[in-house]
mmCIF file of the N, C-alpha and C atoms, coordinates in Angstrom:
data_MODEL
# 
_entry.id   MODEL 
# 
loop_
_atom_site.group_PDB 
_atom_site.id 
_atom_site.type_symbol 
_atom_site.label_atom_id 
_atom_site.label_alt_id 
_atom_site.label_comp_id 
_atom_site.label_asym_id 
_atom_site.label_entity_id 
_atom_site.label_seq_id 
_atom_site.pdbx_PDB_ins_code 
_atom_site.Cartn_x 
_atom_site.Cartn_y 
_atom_site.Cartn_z 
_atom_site.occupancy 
_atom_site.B_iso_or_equiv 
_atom_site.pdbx_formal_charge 
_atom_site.auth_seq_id 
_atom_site.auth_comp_id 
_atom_site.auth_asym_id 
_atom_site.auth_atom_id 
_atom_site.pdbx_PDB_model_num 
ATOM 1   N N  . UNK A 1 1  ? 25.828 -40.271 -15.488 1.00 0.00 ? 1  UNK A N  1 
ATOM 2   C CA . UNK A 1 1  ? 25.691 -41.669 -15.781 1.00 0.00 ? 1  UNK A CA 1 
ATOM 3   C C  . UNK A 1 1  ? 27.050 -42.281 -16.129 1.00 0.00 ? 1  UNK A C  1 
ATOM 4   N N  . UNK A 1 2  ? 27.427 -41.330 -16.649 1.00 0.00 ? 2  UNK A N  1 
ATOM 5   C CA . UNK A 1 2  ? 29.355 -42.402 -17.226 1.00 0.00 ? 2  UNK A CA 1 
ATOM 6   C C  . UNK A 1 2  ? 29.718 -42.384 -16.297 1.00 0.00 ? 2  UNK A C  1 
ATOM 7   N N  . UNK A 1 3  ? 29.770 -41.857 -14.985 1.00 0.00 ? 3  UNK A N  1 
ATOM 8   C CA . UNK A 1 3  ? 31.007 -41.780 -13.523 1.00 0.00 ? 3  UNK A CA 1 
ATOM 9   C C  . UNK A 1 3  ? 30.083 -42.904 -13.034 1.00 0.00 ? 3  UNK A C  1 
ATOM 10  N N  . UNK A 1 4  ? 29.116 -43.505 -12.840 1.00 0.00 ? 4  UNK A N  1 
ATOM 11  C CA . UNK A 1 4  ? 27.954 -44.575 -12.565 1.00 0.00 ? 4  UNK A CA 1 
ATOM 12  C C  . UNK A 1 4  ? 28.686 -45.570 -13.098 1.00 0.00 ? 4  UNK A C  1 
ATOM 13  N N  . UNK A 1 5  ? 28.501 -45.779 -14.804 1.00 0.00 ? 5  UNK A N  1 
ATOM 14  C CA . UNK A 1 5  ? 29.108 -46.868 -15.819 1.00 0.00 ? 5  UNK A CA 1 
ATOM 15  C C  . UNK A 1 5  ? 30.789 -47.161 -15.172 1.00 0.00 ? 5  UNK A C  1 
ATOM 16  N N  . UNK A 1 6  ? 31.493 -46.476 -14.962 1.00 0.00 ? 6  UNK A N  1 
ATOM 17  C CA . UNK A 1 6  ? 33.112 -46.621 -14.865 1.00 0.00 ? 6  UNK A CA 1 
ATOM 18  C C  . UNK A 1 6  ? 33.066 -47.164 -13.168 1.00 0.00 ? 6  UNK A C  1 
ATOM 19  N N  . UNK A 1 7  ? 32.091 -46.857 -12.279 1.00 0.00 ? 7  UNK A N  1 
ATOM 20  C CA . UNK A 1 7  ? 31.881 -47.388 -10.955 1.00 0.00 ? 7  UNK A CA 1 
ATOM 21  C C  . UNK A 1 7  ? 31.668 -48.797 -11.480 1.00 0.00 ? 7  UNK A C  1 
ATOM 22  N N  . UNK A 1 8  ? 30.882 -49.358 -11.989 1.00 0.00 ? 8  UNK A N  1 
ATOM 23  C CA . UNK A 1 8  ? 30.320 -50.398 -12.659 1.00 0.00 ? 8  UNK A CA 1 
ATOM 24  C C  . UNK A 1 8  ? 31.403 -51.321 -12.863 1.00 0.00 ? 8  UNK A C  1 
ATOM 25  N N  . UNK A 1 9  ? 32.092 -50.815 -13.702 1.00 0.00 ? 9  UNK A N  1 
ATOM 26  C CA . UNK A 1 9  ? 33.154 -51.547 -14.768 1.00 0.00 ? 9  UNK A CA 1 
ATOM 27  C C  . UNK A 1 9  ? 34.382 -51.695 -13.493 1.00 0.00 ? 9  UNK A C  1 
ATOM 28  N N  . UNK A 1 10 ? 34.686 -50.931 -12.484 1.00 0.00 ? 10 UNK A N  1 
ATOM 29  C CA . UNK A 1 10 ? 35.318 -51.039 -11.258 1.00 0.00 ? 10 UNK A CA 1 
ATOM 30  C C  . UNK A 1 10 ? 35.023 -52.294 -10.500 1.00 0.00 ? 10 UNK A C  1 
ATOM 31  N N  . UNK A 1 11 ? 34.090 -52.555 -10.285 1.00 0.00 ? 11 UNK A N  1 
ATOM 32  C CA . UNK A 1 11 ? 32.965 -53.537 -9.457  1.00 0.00 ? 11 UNK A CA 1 
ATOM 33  C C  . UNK A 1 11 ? 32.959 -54.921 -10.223 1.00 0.00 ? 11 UNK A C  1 
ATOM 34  N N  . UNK A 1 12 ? 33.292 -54.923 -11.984 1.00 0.00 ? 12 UNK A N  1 
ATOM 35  C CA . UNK A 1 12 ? 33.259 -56.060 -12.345 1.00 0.00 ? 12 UNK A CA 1 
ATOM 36  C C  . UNK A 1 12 ? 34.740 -56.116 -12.611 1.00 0.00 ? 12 UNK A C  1 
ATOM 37  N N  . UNK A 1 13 ? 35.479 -55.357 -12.487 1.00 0.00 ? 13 UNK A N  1 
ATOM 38  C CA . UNK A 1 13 ? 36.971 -56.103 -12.227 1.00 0.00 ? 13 UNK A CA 1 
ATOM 39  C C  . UNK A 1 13 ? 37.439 -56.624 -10.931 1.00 0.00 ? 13 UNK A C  1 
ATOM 40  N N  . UNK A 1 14 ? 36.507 -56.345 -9.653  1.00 0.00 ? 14 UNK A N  1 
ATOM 41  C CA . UNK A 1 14 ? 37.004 -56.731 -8.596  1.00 0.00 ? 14 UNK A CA 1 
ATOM 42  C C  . UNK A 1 14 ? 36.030 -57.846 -8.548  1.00 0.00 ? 14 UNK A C  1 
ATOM 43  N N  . UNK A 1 15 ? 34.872 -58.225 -9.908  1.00 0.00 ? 15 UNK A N  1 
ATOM 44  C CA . UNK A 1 15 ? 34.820 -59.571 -9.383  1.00 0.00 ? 15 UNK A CA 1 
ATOM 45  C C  . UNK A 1 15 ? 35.454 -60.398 -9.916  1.00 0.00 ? 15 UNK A C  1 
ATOM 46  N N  . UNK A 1 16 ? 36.186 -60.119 -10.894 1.00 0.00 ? 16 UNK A N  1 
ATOM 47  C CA . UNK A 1 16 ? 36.917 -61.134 -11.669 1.00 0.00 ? 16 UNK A CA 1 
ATOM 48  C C  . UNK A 1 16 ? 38.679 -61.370 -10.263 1.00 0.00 ? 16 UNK A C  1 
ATOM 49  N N  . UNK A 1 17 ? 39.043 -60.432 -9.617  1.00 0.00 ? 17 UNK A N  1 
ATOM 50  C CA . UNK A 1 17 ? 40.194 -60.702 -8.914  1.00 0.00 ? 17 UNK A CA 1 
ATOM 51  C C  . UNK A 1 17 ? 39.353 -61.290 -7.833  1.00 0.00 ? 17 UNK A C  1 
ATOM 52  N N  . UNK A 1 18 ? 38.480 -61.710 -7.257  1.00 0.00 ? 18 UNK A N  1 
ATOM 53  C CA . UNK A 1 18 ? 37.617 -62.149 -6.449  1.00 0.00 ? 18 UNK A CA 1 
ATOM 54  C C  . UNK A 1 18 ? 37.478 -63.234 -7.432  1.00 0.00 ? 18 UNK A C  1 
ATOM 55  N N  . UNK A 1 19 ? 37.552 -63.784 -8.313  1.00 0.00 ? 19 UNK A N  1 
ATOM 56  C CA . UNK A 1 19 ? 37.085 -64.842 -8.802  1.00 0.00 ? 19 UNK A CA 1 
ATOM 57  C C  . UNK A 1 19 ? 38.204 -65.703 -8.733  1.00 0.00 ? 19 UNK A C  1 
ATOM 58  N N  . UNK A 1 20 ? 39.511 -64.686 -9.286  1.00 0.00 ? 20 UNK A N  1 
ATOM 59  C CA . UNK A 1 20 ? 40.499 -65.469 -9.025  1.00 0.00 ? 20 UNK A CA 1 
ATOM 60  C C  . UNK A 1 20 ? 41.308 -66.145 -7.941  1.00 0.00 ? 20 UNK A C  1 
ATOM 61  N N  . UNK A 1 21 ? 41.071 -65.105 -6.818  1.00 0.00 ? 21 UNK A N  1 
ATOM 62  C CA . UNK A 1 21 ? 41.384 -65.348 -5.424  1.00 0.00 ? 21 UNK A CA 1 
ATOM 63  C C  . UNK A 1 21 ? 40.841 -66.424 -5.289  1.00 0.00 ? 21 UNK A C  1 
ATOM 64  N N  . UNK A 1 22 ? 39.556 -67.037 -5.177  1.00 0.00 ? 22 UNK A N  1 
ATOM 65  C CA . UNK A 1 22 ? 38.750 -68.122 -4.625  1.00 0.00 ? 22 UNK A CA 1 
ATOM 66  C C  . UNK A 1 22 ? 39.314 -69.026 -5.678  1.00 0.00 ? 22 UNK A C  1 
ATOM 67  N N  . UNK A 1 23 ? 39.993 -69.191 -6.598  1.00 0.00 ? 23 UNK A N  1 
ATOM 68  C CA . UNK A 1 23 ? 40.274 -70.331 -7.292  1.00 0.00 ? 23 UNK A CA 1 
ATOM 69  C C  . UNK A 1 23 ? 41.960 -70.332 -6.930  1.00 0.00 ? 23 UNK A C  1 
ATOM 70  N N  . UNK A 1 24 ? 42.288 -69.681 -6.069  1.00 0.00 ? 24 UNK A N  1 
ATOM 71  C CA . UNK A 1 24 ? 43.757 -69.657 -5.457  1.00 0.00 ? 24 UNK A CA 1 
ATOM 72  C C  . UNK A 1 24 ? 44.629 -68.932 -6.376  1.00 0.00 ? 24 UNK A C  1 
ATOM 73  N N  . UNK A 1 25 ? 44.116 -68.395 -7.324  1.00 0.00 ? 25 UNK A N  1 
ATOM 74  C CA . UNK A 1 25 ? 45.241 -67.561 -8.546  1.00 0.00 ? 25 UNK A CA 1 
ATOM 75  C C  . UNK A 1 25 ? 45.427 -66.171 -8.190  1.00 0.00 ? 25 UNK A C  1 
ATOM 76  N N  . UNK A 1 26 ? 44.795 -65.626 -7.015  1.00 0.00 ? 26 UNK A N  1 
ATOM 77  C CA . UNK A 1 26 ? 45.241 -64.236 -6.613  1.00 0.00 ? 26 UNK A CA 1 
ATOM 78  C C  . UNK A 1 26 ? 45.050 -63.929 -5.336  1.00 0.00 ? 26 UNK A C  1 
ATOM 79  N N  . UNK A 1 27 ? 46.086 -63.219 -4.521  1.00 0.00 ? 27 UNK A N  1 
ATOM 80  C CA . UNK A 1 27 ? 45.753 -63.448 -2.931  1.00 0.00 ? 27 UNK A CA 1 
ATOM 81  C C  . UNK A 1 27 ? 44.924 -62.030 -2.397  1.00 0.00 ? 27 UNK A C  1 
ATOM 82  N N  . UNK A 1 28 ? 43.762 -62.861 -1.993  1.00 0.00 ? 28 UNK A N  1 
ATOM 83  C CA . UNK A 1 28 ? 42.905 -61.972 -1.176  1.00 0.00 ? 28 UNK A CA 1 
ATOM 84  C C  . UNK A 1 28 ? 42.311 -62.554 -0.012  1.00 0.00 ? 28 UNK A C  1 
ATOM 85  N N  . UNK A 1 29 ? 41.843 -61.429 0.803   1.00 0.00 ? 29 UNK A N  1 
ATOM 86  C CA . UNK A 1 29 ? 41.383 -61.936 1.992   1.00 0.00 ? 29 UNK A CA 1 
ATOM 87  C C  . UNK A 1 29 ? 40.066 -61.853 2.158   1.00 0.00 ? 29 UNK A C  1 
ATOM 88  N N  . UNK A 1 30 ? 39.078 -62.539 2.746   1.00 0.00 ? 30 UNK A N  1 
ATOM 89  C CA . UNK A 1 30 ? 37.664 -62.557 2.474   1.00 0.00 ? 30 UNK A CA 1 
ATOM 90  C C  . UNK A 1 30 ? 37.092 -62.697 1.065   1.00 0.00 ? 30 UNK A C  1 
ATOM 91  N N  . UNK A 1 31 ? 37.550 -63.699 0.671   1.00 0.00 ? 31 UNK A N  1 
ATOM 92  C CA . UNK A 1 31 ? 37.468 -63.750 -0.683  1.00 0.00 ? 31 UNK A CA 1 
ATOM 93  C C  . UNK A 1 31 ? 35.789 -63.825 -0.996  1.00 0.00 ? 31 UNK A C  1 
ATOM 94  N N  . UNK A 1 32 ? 35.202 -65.175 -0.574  1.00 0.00 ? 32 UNK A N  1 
ATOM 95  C CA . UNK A 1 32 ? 33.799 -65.702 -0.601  1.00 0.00 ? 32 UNK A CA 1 
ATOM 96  C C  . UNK A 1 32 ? 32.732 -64.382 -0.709  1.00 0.00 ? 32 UNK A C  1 
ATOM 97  N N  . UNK A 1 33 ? 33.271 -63.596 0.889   1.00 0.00 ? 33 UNK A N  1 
ATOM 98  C CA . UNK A 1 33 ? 32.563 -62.613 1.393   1.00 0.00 ? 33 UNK A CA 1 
ATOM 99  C C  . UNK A 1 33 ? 32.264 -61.616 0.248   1.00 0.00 ? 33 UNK A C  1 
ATOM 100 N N  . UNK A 1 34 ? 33.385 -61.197 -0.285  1.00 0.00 ? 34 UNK A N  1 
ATOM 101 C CA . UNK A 1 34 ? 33.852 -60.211 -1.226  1.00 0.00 ? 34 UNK A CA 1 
ATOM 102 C C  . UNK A 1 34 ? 33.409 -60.313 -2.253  1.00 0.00 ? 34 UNK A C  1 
ATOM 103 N N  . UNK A 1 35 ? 33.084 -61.684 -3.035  1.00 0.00 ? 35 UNK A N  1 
ATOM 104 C CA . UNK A 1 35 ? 32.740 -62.003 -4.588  1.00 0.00 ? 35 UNK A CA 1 
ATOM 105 C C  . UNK A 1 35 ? 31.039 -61.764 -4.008  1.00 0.00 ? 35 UNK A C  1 
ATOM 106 N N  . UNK A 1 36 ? 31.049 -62.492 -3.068  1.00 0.00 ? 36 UNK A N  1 
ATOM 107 C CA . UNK A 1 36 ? 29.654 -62.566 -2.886  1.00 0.00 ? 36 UNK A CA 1 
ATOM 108 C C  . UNK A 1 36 ? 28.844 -61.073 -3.364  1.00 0.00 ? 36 UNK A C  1 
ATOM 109 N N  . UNK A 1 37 ? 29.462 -60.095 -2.337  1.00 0.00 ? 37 UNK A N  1 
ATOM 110 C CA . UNK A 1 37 ? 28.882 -58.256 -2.188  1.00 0.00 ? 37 UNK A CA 1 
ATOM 111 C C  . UNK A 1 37 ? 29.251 -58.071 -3.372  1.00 0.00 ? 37 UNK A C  1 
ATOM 112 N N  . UNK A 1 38 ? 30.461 -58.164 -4.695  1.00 0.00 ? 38 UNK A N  1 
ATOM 113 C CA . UNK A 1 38 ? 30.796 -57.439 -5.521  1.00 0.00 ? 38 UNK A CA 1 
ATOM 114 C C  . UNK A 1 38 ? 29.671 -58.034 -6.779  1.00 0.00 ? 38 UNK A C  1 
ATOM 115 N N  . UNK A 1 39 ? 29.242 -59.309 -6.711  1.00 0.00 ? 39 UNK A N  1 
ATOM 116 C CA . UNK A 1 39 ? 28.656 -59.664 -7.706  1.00 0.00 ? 39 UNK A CA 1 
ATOM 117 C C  . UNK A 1 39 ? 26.802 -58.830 -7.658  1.00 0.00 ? 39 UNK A C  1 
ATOM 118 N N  . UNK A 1 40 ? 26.502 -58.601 -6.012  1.00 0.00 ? 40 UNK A N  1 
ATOM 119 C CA . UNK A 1 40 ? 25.326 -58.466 -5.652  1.00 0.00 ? 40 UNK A CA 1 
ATOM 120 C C  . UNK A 1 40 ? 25.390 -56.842 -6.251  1.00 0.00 ? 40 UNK A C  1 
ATOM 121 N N  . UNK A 1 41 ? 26.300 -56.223 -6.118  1.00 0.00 ? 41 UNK A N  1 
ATOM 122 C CA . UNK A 1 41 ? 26.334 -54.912 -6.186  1.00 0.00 ? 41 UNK A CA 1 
ATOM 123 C C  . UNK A 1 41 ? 26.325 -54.806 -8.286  1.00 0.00 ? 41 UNK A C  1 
ATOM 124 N N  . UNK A 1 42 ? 27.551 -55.562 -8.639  1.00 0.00 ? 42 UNK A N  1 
ATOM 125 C CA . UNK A 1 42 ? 27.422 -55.445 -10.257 1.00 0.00 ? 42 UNK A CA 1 
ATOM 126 C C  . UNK A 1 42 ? 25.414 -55.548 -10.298 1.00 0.00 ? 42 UNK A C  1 
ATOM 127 N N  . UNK A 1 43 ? 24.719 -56.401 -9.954  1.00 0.00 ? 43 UNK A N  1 
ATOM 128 C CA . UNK A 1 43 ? 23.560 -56.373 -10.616 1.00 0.00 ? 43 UNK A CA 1 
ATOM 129 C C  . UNK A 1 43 ? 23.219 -55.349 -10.161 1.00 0.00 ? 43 UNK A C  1 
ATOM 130 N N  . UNK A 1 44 ? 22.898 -54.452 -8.891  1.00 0.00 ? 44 UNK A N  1 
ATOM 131 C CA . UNK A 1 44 ? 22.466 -53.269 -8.961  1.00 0.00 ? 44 UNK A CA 1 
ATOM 132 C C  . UNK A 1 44 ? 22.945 -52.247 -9.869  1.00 0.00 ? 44 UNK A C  1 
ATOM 133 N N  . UNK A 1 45 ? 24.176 -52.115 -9.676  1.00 0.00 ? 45 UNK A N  1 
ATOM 134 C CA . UNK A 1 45 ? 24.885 -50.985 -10.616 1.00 0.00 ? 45 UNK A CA 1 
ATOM 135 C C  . UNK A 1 45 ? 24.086 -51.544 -12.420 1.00 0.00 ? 45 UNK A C  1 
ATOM 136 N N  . UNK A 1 46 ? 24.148 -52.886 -12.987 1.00 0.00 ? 46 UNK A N  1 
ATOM 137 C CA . UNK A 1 46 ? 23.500 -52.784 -14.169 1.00 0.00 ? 46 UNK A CA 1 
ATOM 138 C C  . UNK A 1 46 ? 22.283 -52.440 -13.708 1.00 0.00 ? 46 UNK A C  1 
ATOM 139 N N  . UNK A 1 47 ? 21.106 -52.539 -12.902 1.00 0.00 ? 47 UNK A N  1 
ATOM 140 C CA . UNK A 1 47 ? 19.936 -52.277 -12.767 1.00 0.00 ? 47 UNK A CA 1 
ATOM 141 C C  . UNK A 1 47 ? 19.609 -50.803 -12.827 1.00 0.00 ? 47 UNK A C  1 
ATOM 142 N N  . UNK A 1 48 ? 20.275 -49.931 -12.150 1.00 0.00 ? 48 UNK A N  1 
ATOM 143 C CA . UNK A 1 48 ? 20.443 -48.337 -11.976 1.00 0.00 ? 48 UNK A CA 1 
ATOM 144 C C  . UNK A 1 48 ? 20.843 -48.385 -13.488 1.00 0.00 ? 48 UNK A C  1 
ATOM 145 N N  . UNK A 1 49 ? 21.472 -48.561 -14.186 1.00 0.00 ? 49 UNK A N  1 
ATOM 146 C CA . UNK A 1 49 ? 22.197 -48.159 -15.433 1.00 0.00 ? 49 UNK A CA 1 
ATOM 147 C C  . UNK A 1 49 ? 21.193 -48.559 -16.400 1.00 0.00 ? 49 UNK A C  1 
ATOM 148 N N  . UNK A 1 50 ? 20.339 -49.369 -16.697 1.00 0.00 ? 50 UNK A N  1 
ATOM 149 C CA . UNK A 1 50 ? 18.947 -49.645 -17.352 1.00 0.00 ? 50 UNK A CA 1 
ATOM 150 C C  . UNK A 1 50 ? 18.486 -48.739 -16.672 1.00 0.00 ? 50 UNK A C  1 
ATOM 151 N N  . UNK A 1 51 ? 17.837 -48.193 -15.692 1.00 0.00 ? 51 UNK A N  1 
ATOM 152 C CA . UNK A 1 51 ? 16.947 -47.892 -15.590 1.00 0.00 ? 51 UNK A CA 1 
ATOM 153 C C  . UNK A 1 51 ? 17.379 -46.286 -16.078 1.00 0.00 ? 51 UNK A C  1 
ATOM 154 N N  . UNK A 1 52 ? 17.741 -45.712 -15.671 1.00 0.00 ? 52 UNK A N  1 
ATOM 155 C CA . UNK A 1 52 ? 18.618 -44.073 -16.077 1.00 0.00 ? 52 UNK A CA 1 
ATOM 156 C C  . UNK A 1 52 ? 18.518 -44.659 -18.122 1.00 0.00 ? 52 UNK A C  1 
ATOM 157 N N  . UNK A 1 53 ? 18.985 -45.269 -18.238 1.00 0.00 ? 53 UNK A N  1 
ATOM 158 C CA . UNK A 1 53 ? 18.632 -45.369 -19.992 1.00 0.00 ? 53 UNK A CA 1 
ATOM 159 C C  . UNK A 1 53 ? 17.373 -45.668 -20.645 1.00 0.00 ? 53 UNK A C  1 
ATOM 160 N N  . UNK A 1 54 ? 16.417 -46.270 -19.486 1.00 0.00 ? 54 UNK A N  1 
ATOM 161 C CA . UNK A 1 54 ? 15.160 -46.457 -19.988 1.00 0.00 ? 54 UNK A CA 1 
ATOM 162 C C  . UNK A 1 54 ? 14.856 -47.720 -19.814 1.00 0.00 ? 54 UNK A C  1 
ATOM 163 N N  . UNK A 1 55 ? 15.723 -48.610 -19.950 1.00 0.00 ? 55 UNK A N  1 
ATOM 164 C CA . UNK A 1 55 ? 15.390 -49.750 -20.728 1.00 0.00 ? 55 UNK A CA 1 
ATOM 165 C C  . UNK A 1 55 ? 14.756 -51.043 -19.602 1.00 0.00 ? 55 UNK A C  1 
ATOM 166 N N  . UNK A 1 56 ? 14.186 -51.788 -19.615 1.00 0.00 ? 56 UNK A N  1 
ATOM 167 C CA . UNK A 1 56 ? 13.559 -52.824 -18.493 1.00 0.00 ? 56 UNK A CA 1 
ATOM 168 C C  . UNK A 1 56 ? 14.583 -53.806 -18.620 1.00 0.00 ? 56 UNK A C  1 
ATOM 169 N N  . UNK A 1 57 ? 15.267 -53.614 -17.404 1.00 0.00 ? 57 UNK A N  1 
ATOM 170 C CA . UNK A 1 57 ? 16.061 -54.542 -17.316 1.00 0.00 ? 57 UNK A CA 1 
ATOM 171 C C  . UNK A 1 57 ? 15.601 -56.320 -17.564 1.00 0.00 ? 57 UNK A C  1 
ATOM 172 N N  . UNK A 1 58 ? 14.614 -56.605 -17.038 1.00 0.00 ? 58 UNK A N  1 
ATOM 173 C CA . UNK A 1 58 ? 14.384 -57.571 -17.211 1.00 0.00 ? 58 UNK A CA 1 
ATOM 174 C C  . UNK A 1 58 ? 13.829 -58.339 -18.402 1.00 0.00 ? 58 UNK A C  1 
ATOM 175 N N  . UNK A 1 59 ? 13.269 -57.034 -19.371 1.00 0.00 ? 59 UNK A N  1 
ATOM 176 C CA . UNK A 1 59 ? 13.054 -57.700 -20.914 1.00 0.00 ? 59 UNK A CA 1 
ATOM 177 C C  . UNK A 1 59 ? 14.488 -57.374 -21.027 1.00 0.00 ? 59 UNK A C  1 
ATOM 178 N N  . UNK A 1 60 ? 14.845 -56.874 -20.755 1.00 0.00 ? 60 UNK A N  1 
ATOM 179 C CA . UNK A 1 60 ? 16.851 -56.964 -21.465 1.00 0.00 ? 60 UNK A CA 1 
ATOM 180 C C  . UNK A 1 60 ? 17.778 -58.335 -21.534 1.00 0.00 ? 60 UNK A C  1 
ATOM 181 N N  . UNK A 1 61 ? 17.268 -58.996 -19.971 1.00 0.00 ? 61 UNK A N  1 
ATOM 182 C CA . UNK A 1 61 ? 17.399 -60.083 -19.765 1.00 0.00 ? 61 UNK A CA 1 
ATOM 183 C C  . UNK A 1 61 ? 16.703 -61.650 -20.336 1.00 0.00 ? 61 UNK A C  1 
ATOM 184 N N  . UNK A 1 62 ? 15.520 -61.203 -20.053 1.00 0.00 ? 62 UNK A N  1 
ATOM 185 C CA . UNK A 1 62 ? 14.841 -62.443 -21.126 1.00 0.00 ? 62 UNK A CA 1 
ATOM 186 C C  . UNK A 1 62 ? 15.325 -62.208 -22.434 1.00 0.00 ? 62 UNK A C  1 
ATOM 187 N N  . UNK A 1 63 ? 15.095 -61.110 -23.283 1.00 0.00 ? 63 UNK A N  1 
ATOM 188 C CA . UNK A 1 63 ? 15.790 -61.299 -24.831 1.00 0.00 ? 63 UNK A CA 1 
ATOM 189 C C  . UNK A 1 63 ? 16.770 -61.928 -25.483 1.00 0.00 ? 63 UNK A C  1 
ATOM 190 N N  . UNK A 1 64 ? 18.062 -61.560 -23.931 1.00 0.00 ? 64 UNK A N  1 
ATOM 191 C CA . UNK A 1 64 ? 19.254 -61.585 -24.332 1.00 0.00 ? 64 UNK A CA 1 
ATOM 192 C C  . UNK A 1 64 ? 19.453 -63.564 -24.066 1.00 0.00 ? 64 UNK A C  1 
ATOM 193 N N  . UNK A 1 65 ? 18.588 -63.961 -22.925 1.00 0.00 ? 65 UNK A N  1 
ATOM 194 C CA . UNK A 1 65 ? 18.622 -65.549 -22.577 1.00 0.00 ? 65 UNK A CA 1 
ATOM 195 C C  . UNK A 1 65 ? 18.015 -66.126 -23.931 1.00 0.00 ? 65 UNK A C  1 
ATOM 196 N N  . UNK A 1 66 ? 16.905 -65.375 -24.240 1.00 0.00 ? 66 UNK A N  1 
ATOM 197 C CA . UNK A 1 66 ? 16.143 -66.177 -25.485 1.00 0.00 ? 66 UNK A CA 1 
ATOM 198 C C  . UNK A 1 66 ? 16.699 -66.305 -26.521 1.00 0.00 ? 66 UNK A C  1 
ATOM 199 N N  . UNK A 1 67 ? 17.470 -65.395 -27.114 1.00 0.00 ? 67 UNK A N  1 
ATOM 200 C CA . UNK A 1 67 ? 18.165 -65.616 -28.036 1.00 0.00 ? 67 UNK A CA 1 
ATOM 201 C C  . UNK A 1 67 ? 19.382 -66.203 -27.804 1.00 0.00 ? 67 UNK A C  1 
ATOM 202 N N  . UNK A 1 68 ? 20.171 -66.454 -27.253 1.00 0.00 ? 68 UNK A N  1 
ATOM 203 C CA . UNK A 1 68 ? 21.615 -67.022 -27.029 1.00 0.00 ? 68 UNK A CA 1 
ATOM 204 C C  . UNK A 1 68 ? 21.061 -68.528 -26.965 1.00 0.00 ? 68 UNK A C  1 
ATOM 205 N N  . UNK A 1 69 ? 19.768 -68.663 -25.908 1.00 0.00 ? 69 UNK A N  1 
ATOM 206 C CA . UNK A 1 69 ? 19.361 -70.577 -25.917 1.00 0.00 ? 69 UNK A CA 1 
ATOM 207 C C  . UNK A 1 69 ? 19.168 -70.864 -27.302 1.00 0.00 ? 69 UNK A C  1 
ATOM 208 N N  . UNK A 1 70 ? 18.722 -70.161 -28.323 1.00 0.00 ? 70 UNK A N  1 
ATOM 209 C CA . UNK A 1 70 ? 18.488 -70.399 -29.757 1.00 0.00 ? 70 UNK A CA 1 
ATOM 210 C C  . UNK A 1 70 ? 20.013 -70.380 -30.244 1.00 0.00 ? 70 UNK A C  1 
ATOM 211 N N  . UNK A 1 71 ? 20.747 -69.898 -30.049 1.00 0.00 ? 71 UNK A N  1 
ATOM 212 C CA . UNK A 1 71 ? 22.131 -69.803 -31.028 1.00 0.00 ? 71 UNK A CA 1 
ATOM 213 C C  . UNK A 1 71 ? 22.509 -71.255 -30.597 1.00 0.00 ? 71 UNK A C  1 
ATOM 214 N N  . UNK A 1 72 ? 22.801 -71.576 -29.117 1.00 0.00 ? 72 UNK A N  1 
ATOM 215 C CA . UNK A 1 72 ? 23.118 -73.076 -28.663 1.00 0.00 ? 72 UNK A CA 1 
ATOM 216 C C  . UNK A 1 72 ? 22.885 -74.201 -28.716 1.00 0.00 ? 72 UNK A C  1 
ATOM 217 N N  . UNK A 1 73 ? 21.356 -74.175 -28.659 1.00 0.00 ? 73 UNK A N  1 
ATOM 218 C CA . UNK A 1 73 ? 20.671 -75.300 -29.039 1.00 0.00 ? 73 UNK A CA 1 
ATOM 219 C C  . UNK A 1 73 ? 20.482 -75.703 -30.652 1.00 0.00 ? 73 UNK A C  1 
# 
């Protein structure tokens, strides 16, 4: 599972240089293409990574929305 997690954490740094590329702050090629697959893939990689820990991703997700709309509002 940690060589999984560090794939993960790989995948969300190339969306952040993919983020930057498309805002012109870092040169890449296929940028759109690229953020697009790297962001689709981060949610799998968290989905596999809940699920190997147990946890339902998607109450992970409602909890974490429900409470943050309460801190904001």
């Amino acid at each position: 599972m940690e060589d999984d997690a560090l794939a993960f954490l790989t995948d969300a740094g190339l969306v952040g240089r993919h983020a930057m590329s498309q805002q012109k702050r870092w040169p890449a090629n296929n940028t759109n293409t690229e953020l697009e697959h790297k962001l689709g893939e981060c949610i799998w990689w968290l989905t596999v990574l809940a699920g190997r820990m147990n946890i339902d991703i998607e109450v992970a997700a409602e909890n974490f929305q429900t409470k943050t709309e309460k801190i904001i509002a």
